[in-house]
Structures are given as structure tokens and as C-alpha cells.
C-alpha positions in Angstrom: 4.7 -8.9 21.8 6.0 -7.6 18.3 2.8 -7.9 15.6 5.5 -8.4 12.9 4.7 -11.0 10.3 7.2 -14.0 10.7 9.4 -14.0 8.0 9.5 -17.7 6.5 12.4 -19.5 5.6 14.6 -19.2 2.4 13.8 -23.2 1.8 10.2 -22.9 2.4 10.3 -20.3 0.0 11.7 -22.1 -2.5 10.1 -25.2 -2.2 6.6 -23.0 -2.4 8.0 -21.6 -5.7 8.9 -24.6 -7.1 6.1 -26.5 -6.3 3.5 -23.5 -8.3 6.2 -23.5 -11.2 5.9 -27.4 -11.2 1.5 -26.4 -11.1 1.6 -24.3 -13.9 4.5 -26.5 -15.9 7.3 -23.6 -15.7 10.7 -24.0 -15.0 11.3 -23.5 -11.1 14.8 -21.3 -12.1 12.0 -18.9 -14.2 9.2 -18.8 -11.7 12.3 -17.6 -9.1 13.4 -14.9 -11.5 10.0 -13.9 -11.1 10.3 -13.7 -7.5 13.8 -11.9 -7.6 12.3 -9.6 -9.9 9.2 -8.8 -8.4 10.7 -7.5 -5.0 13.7 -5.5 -7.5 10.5 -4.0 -9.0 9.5 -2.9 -5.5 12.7 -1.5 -4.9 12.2 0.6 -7.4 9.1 1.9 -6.6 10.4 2.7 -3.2 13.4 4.4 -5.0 10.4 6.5 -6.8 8.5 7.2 -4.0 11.1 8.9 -2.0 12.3 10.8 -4.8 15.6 9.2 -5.4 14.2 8.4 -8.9 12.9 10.4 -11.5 11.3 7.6 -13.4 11.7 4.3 -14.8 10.2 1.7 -17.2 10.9 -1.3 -18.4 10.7 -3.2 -21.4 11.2 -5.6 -23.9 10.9 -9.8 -22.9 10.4 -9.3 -19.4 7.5 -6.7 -19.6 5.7 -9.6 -21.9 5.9 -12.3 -19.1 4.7 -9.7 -16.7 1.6 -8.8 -19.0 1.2 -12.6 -20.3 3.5 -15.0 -17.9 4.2 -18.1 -19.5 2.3 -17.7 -22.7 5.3 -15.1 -23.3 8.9 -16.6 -24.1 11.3 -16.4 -21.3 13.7 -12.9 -21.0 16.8 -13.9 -19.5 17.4 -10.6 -18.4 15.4 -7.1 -17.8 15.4 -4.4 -19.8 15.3 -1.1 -17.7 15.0 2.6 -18.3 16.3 5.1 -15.9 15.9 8.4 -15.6 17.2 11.2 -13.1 19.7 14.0 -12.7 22.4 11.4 -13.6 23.8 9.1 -16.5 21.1 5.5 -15.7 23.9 3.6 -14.4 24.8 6.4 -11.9 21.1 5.8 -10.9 20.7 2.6 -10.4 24.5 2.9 -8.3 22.9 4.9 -5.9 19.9 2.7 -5.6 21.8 -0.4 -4.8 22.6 -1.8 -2.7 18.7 -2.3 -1.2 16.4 -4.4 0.3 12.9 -5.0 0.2 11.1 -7.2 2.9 13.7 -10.3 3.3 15.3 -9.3 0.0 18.4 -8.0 -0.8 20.3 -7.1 -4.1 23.7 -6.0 -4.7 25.6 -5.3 -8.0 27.9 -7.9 -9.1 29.4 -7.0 -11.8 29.0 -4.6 -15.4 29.7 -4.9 -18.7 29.3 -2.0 -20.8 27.5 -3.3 -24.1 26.2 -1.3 -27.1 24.1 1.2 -26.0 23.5 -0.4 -22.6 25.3 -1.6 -19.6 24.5 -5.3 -18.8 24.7 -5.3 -14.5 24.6 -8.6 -13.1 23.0 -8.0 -9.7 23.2 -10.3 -6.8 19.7 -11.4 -5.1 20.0 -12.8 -1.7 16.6 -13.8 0.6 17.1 -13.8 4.3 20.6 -13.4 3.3 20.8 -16.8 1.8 21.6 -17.0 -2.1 18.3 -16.7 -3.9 20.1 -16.0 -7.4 21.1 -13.2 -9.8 19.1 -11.3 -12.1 20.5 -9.6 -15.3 19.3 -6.2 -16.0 20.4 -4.0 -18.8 20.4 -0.6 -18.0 19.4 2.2 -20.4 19.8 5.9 -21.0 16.7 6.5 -22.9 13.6 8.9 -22.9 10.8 7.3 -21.4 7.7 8.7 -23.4 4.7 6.6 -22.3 4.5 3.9 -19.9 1.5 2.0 -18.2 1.5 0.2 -14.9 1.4 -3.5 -15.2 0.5 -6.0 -12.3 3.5 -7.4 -11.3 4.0 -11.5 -9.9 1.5 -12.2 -7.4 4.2 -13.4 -4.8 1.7 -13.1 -2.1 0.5 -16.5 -2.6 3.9 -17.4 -1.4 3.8 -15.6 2.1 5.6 -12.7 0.6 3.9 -8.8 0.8 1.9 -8.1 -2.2 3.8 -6.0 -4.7 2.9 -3.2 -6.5 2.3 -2.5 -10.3 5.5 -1.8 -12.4 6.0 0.8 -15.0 6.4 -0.8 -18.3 7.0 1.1 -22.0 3.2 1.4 -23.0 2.0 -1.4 -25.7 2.1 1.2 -28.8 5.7 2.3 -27.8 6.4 -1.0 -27.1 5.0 -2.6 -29.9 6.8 0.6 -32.5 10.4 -0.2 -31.2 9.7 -3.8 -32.1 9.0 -3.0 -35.4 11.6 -1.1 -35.6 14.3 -3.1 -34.6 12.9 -5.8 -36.8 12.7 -4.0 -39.3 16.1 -2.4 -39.3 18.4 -2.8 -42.4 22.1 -4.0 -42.5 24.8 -2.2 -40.8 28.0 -2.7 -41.6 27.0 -5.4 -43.8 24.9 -7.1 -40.8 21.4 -7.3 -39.7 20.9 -8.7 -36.0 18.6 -11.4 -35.3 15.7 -10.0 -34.1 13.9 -13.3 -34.7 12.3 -13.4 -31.4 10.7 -10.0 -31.5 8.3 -11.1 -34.7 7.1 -13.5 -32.0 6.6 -10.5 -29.4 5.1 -8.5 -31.8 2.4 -11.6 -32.7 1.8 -12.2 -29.4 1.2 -8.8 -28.2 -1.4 -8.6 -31.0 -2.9 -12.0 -30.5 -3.2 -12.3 -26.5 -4.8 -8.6 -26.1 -6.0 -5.7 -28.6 -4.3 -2.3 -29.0 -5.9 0.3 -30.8 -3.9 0.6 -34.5 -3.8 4.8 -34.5 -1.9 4.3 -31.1 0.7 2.0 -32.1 0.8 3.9 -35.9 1.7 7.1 -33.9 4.2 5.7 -31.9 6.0 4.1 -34.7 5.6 7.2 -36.2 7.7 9.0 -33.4 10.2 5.7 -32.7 11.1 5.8 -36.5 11.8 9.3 -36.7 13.9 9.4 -33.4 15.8 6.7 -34.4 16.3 8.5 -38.1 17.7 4.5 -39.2 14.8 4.1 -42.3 12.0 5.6 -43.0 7.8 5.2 -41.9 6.4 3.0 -43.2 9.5 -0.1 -43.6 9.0 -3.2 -45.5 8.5 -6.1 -43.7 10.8 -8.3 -45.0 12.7 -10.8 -43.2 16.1 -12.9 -43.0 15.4 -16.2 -44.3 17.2 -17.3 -41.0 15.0 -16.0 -38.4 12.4 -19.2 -39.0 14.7 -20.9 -37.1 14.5 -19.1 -34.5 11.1 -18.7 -34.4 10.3 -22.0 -34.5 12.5 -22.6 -31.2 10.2 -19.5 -29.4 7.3 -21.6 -30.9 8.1 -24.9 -29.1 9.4 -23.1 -26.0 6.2 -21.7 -25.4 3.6 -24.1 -26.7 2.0 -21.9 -30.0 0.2 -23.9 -31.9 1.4 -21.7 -34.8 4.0 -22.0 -37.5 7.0 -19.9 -38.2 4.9 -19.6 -41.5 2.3 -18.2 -40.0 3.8 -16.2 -37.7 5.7 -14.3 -39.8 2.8 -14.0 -42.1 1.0 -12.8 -39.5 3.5 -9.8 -38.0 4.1 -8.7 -41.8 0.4 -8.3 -42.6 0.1 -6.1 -39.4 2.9 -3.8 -39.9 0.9 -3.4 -43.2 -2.5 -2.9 -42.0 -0.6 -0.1 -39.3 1.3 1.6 -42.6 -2.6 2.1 -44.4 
């Protein structure tokens, strides 16, 4: 008699999901992204373990809802860092297709973006549609990272995943800054809105040492080589806006005012 745990249903799965997302008042279509990417994370700490990965970290939205879950605004795709012998894409190529438990993914589609390649990938869960997940894939160095729980997706009858490895909260924190801080180009400036809300929550929901984070800005800025350590932080009088809609999305019980306030006196404390 095999001693393999019974794999359960897709629709028990889903109905477990959506029944916690309903708990902890998230949408059920966020609380399954989790899910889809909780086992991708897996597959990529398979990919690791056997040495068909150098390395690889994510960051940007989704490494905030990992470290802070719903208090974070939701990413509707996953910003990922490969590294290897080969150009990221090429990596993440070989990787896929994969599965992991009752999970399988399987590129879609790409779209080759500025500076990244958008990959829609496929997610299916005892090969039933579970949904897709959109992950931007990045050539980048990947200079410090930290491993981060990932979704407890054991309370759903799932294996217990492992931590991911996520840009570290300085370097995190010091691309942030510098994005948001980036002048015009070409006589535009993007919106980087909801980043001044990353930045406030980052610095709000847990502490990180200022020297850290002043030293990686430090490095990011001089990488880059966009505008010079330390910027000004002065921004569009349209990102309010958008900040307020990250406000009510969330629940802060802060203003636009205030959070803006906020971010700018920080990136002045960190240029002291």
C-alpha cells in the first residue's frame, strides 16, 4: 500500500483558497496568485538546488506581499532576476516547463519590454487550469538578497514551501529611490507613484538600519550613473493620485499628504 499523500482536488483547492481569502478580506483571484506563485518559487529552488540555476531573486511588488501580505498593494506580476551561464530568458527557457507537487507551469507567451521580457506563464493544478502568472524577467546583477518566508500554502493540504530569495530591504529600498527619484527622459518622467508607497511601507511595517540602505543607494546610484547621490525628492504633482488609489486599495489610514511627506523626509534623513 503506497504511503503517498493523496493529492486533493483542484476544486477543493480552490474553494479552501477562497474561503481564507474571503477570512482575511482579500480577493480570492490574489490569494490564488499567491498559490501559483508560491509553488513557481519552489520551482525555482529546485532549479537551484540541482544546479540548473546560478541564482535568482526577486523583487519589487511581489517581494512586499511576501514580506507584509495584504498590508502591501497588490503586484500583478513578479519581478525576477536570473542569473547563469546564459542571457535570464534563456534560463528561465530551460527551466520551464516544470512541475512541482500537483503543479505545473508552462510559458505562454513573451513580450520583450524595456529592459525586461514580460513572460506570461501558464499554471495548471492537477492539470486543470489554476491561472497564469506574469513574471518579468531580468538580466541584472543580483548583489544582496535575503530569504523571505514564502505563502504558508500548507494550511491548504499543499507541501510547505520553502523561503524565496528576494533583493535584500537596503537594495530594495535604494532602487526605489532611485526610480522615483529619476529625472525626465526624453521629456518624460514615469509614474512611479506606487513605489513612494513601497518605500513608506517598507519603512513603517519593519526597521532597516539607515547606513545599510545609504550604502546601497550609494552603489544603485552610481551603477545606474542617471543623477547623482544624494537626489531631491521632489515629486510630480500627479502621483497623489495615485497614491491615494494604493491608499484605499490597501486600507492606510494615511494621506497622499502624508505619505509623500513621509518618503521625502526619509530620503533626507538617509542623504545626512
Amino acid at each position: 500500500m503506497s504511503n503517498k499523500p493523496k493529492i486533493i482536488s483542484q476544486g477543493k483547492l480552490q474553494r479552501l483558497v477562497t474561503a481564507d481569502a474571503n477570512e482575511r478580506d482579500v480577493a480570492p483571484s490574489r490569494a490564488m496568485r499567491w498559490v501559483s506563485a508560491a509553488a513557481f518559487f519552489e520551482v525555482l529552488n529546485c532549479a537551484e538546488a540541482e544546479g540548473r540555476l546560478g541564482a535568482y531573486a526577486i523583487k519589487g511588488g511581489f517581494a512586499v506581499e511576501l514580506r507584509h501580505n495584504a498590508a502591501a498593494r497588490t503586484s500583478e506580476d513578479i519581478d525576477l532576476i536570473l542569473a547563469g551561464e546564459h542571457q535570464a530568458i534563456e534560463i528561465l527557457r530551460n527551466i520551464l516547463p516544470a512541475e512541482w507537487d500537483a503543479f505545473e507551469f508552462k510559458i505562454k507567451s513573451e513580450e520583450q519590454r524595456e529592459h525586461v521580457v514580460r513572460v506570461n506563464v501558464r499554471v495548471q493544478f492537477n492539470r486543470v487550469d489554476w491561472g497564469t502568472i506574469k513574471i518579468d524577467v531580468i538580466d541584472a546583477e543580483i548583489t544582496d538578497v535575503e530569504r523571505v518566508e514564502n505563502v504558508a500554502i500548507e494550511r491548504f493540504g499543499l507541501p510547505p514551501a520553502s523561503p524565496v530569495a528576494c533583493l535584500s530591504r537596503p537594495h530594495q529600498i535604494a532602487e526605489w529611490i532611485h526610480c522615483t527619484t529619476r529625472p525626465q527622459i526624453d521629456g518624460n518622467r514615469k509614474n512611479r507613484a506606487r513605489n513612494i508607497v513601497d518605500i513608506y511601507l517598507f519603512d513603517t511595517l519593519a526597521a532597516t538600519d539607515d547606513e545599510s540602505v545609504r550604502a546601497a543607494c550609494v552603489t544603485t546610484f552610481e551603477r545606474e550613473g542617471t543623477h547623482a547621490w544624494p537626489p531631491t525628492p521632489a515629486f510630480p504633482e500627479a502621483w497623489p493620485t495615485t497614491i491615494a488609489e494604493v491608499i484605499e486599495e490597501i486600507g492606510l489610514e494615511s494621506t497622499p499628504e502624508d505619505v509623500i511627506a513621509h518618503v521625502a523626509a526619509y530620503i533626507n534623513r538617509l542623504s545626512q
